[in-house]
matplotlib code that plots the C-alpha trace (Angstrom):
import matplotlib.pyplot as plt

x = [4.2, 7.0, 4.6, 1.7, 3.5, 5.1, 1.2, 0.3, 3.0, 2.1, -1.6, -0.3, 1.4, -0.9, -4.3, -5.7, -8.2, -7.6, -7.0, -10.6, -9.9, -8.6, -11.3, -11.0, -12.7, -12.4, -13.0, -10.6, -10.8, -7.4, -6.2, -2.9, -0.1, 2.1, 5.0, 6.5, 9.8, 11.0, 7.8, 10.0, 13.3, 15.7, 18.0, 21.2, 20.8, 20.5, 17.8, 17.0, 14.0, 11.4, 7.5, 5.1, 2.3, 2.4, 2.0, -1.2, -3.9, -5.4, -8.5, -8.4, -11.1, -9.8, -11.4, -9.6, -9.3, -6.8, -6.1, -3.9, -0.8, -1.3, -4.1, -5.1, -6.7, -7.7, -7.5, -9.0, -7.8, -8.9, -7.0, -6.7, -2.9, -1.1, 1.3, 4.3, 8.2, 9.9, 13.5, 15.8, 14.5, 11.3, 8.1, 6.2, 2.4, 0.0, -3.6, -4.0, -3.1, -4.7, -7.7, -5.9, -8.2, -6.2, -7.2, -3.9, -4.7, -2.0, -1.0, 0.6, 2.2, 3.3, 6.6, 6.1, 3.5, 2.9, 1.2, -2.1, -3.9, -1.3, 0.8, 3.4, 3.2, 5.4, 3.1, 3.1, 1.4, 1.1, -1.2, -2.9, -3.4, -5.3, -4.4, -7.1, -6.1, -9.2, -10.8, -8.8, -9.2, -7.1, -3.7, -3.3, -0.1, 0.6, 3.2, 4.5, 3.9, 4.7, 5.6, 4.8, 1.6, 1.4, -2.2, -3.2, -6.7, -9.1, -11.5, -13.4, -13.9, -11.8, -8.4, -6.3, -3.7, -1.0, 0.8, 4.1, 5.2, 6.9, 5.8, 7.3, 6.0, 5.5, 5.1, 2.3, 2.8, 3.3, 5.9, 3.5, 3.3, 6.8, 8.7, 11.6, 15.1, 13.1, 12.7, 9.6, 11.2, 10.1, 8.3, 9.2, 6.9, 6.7, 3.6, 2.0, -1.0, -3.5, -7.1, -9.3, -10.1, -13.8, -13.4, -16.2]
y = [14.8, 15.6, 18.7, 16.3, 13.6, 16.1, 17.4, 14.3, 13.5, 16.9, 16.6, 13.0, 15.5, 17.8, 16.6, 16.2, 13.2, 9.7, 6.3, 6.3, 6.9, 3.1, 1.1, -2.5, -2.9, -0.3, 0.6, 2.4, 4.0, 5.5, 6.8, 6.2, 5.8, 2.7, 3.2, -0.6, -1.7, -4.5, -6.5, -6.9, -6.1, -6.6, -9.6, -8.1, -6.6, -3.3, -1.1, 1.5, 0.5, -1.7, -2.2, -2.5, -1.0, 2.5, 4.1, 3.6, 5.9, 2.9, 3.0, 0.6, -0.3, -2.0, -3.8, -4.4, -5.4, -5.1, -8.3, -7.7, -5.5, -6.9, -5.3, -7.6, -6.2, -7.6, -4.8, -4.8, -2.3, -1.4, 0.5, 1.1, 0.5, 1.9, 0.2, 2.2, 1.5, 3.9, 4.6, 6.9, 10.2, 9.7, 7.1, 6.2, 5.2, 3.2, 3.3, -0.5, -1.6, -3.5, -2.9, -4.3, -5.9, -7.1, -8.8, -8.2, -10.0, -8.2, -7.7, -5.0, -4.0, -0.7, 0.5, 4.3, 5.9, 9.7, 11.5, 11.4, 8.7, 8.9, 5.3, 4.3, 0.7, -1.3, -3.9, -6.6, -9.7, -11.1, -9.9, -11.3, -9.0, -10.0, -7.9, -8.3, -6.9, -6.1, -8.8, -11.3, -13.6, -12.1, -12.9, -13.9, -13.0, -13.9, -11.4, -10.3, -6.3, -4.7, -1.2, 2.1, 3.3, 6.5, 6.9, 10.3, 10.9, 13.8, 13.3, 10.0, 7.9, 9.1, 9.2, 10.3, 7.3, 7.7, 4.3, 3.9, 0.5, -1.7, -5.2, -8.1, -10.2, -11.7, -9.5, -8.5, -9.3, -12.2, -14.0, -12.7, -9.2, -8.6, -8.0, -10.0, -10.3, -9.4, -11.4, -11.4, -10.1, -10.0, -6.8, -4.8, -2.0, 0.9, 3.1, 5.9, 6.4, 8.8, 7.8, 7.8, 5.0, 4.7, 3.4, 1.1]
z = [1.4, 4.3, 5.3, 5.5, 7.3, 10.4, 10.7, 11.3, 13.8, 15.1, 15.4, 17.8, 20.0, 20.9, 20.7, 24.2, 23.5, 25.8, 23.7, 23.0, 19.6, 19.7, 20.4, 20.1, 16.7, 14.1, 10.5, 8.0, 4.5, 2.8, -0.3, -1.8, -4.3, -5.3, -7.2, -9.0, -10.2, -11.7, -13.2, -16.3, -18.3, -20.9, -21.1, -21.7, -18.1, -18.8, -16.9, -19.8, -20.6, -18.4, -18.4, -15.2, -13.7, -13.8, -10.3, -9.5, -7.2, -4.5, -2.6, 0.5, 3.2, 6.3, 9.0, 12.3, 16.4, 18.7, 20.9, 23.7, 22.3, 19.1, 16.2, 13.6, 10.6, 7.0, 3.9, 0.9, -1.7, -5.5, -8.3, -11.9, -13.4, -16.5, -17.8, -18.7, -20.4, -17.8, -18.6, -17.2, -16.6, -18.2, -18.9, -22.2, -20.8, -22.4, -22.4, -22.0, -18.0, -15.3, -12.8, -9.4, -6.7, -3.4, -0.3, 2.4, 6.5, 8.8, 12.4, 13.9, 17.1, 18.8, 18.5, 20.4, 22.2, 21.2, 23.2, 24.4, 22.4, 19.4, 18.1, 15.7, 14.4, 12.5, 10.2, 7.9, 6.6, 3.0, 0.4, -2.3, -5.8, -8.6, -12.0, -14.6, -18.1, -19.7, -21.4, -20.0, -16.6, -13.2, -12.6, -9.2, -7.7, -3.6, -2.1, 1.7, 2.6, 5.6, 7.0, 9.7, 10.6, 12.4, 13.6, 15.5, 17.5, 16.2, 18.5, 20.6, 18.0, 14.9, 14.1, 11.1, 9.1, 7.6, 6.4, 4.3, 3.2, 0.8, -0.9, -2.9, -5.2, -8.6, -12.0, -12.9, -16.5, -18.1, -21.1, -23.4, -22.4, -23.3, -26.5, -27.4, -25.5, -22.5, -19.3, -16.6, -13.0, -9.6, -8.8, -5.2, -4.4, -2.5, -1.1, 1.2, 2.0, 4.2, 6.2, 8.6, 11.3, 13.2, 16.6, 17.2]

ax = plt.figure().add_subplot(projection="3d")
ax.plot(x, y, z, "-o")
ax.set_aspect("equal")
plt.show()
C-alpha cells in the first residue's frame, strides 16, 4: 500500500496536464477496505476477545462540486461484513455478518498544491450506515468521518484518488448480539481507499 500511495503522489508531480482535471462538477468510483474496533467487549475490561465487523471490501460512488475553495461532495458506499471475535494475534470469522449501505455529505478544502493540476485535501462530514443482518430490519447508526485525499490528474478530464480516513460511531451490534458479561462499545474505524474522478 506505501508503494501504491508514493505513485500516486508521484504521478501529481510529474504529470504535465493543467487543473482541467478538476472541473467544477465531478463523479467518482473507489474501492476500499475498513478495518473496525471496539463494536463490543467483555466486561471485566479485558481486550482478548471482542466481536465486530470484520474488515470489510467497500464500493463507493461519489458525486461532487467545487464552490469557491471549498468541494462539497455526497458518497454513497456498499459492502458485505463478517463478523469476527478477533483476539490477539488472531480472528475467529463467522459466516453470518451484515450487508452495510451508507450515505456520507462532506466538504473538503485544499491543504497543498502538487504540481501541475495535483491536490491534497483534508475532509470530513458525518455519515450515516445502515447494517442489515440478514433477515432482520437495518440498524441505523449516524457517525462523523473525515480524512486526506490526494487526487492526481491522468489526463483532461480524469484523475486518480486515493483517500485515507478514520470514523466514529455507534456499534454495529446490538445487546443481543453478544454473549454474556459482555458490553456494546463505541466503534472507531479506519480506511483507505483508491478511484477515479470524471471531471464534468
Amino acid at each position: 500500500m506505501q508503494n501504491m500511495l508514493a505513485a500516486v503522489f508521484g504521478l501529481s508531480l510529474l504529470t504535465p496536464h493543467a487543473v482541467s482535471a478538476q472541473r467544477a462538477w465531478g463523479i467518482g468510483v473507489e474501492v476500499g477496505i475498513e478495518r473496525f474496533w471496539g463494536a463490543s467487549g467483555p466486561l471485566a475490561g479485558s481486550d482478548e476477545l471482542a466481536l465486530r465487523p470484520y474488515r470489510p471490501t467497500h464500493f463507493g460512488l461519489r458525486l461532487d462540486r467545487g464552490i469557491g475553495a471549498v468541494r462539497v461532495a455526497l458518497s454513497a458506499g456498499y459492502a458485505e461484513s463478517a463478523v469476527a471475535g478477533e483476539y490477539e494475534g488472531g480472528a475467529t470469522v463467522f459466516s453470518e455478518g451484515f450487508t452495510l449501505v451508507e450515505v456520507a455529505p462532506e466538504a473538503a478544502i485544499v491543504l497543498l498544491r502538487l504540481g501541475a493540476g495535483g491536490a491534497l485535501r483534508v475532509f470530513g462530514g458525518p455519515v450515516v450506515r445502515f447494517w442489515m443482518p440478514s433477515e432482520e430490519s437495518a440498524r441505523t447508526r449516524i457517525g462523523a468521518r473525515g480524512g486526506f485525499e490526494l487526487e492526481a490528474p491522468l489526463g483532461a478530464w480524469l484523475s486518480a484518488v486515493t483517500r485515507v480516513h478514520g470514523a466514529v460511531g455507534k456499534s454495529a451490534l446490538e445487546t443481543e448480539d453478544v454473549p454474556p458479561g459482555y458490553e456494546i462499545r463505541s466503534m472507531p474505524s479506519a480506511g483507505v481507499s483508491l478511484g477515479v474522478r470524471v471531471g464534468l
